[in-house]
C-alpha positions in Angstrom: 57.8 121.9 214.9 59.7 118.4 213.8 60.3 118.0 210.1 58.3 115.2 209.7 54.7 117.6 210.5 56.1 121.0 209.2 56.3 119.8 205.5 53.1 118.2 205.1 51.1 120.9 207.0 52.9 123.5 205.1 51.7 121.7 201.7 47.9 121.3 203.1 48.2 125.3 204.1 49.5 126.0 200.4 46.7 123.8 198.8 43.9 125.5 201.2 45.0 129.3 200.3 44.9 128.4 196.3 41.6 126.3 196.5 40.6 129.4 198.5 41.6 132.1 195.9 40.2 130.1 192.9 36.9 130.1 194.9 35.9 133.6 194.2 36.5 133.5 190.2 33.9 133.7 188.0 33.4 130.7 185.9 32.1 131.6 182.0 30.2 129.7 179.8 31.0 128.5 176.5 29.7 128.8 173.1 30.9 126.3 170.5 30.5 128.8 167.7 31.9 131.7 169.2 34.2 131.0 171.7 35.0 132.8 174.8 36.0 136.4 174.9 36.9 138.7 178.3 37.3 141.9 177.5 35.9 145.5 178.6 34.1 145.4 182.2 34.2 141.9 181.9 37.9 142.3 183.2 36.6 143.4 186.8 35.9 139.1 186.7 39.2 138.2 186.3 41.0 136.5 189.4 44.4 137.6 190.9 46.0 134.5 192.6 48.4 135.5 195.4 51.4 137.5 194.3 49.7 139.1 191.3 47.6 142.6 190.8 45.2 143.8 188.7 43.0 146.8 188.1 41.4 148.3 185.3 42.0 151.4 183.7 41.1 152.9 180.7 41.9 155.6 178.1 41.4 159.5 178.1 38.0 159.0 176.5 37.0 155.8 178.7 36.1 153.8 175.6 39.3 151.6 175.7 39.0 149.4 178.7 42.4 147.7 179.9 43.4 145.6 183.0 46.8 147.0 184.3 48.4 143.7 185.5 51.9 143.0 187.7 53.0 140.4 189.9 55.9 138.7 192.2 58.7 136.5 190.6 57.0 133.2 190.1 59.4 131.3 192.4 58.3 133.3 194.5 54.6 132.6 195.0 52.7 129.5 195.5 52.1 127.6 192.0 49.3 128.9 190.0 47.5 130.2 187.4 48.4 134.1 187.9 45.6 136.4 186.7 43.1 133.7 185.4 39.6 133.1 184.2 38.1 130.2 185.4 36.2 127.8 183.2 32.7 126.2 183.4 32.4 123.0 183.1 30.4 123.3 179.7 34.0 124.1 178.4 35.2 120.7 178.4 32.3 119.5 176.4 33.2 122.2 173.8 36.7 122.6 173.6 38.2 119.4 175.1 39.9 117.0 172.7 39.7 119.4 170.0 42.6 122.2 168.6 41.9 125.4 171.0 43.8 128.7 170.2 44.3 131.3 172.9 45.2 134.6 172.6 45.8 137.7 174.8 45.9 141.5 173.0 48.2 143.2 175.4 50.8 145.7 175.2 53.6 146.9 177.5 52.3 148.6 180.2 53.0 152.8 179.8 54.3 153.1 183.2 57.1 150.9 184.3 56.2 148.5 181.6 57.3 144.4 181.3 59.2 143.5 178.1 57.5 140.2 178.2 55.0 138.6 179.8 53.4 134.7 179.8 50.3 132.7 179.5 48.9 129.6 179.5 46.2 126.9 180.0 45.3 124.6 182.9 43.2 121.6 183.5 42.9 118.5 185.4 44.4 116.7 182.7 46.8 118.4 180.3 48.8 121.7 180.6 50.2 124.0 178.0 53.3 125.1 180.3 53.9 128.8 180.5 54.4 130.3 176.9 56.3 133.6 176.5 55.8 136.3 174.2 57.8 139.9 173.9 55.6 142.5 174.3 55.3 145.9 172.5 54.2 149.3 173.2 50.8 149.3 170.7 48.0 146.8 171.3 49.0 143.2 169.9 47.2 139.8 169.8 49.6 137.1 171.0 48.6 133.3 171.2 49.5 129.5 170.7 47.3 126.3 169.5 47.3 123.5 171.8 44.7 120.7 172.3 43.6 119.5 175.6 42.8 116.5 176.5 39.8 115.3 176.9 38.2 114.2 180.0 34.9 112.2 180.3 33.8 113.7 183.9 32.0 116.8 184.3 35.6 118.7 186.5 35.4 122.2 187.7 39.1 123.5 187.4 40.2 124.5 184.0 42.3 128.0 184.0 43.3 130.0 181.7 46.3 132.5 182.8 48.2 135.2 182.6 51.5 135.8 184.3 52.3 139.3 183.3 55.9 139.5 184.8 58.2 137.0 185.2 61.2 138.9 187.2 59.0 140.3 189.6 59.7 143.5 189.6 56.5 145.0 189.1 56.5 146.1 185.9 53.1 146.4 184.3 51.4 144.6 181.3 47.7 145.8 179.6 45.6 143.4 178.9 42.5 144.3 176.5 41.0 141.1 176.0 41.4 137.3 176.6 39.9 134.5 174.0 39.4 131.7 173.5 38.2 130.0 170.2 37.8 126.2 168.5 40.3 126.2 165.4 37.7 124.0 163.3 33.8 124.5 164.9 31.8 121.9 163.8 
């Protein structure tokens, strides 16, 4: 195939397969006042982009419900959100324009676990960028602030993800919940 039809067919192919794997995620609705929390069964909703895995696991007694979460190097996969939630469009209305603080309680995972891992938001309009945090071996909430920019049309496509290892190796992060929460409800 000449050069000049390889790269732009490759592109459209590339485009189609992550359209195509953000078309099964489960979108959630919003509440001003309390936010948006993923945690428990609720995990099972969670969408693993090409390159990533998940699965959920839980304690000895089953009370403590975790994802177990790994993936390829990021280089080496398509560009997107990793393991992410996808976001109604009620959640512009809501959060958009406004100081949003998102947080992950993870840990290291017990069985070939990732020293770090990274997370990070996704819209139409504005991006966080990819924000790291070390990871331990106990439960611990990790997050950043950051306000997104608003947008006046009613846009499916706002992500919030998780890339749990950068170096590809498949080392494992656990992930107990996902949140996200206005700084200052009104």
């Amino acid at each position: 195939m000449k050069d000049w039809l390889f790269y732009p067919v490759c592109t459209l192919v590339v485009g189609a397969i992550i359209v195509f794997a953000m078309s099964f995620s489960t979108e959630y609705d919003v509440d001003p006042s309390g936010g948006l929390v993923v945690e428990g069964e609720a995990l099972r909703n969670l969408t693993a982009a090409p390159g990533t895995l998940i699965e959920l696991d839980s304690d000895l007694s089953g009370s403590d419900v975790y994802a177990v979460m790994s993936a390829n190097a990021r280089k080496e996969d398509a560009p997107s959100a990793g393991i992410f939630v996808a976001l109604s469009p009620g959640y512009q209305k809501v959060f958009f324009g406004h100081p949003v603080r998102f947080s992950v309680e993870a840990r290291s995972g017990t069985d070939n676990g990732s020293d770090s891992f990274e997370f990070a938001f996704f819209s139409p309009k504005s991006a966080s960028g990819w924000r790291k945090f070390e990871l331990t071996d106990e439960f611990k909430r990790y997050g950043f602030e950051f306000t997104p920019e608003n947008i006046q049309i009613d846009y499916r496509g706002a992500y919030f993800g998780i890339w749990p290892d950068e170096t590809g190796d498949g080392r494992t992060v656990h992930v107990r919940r996902m949140w996200i929460e206005r700084i200052n409800p009104e």
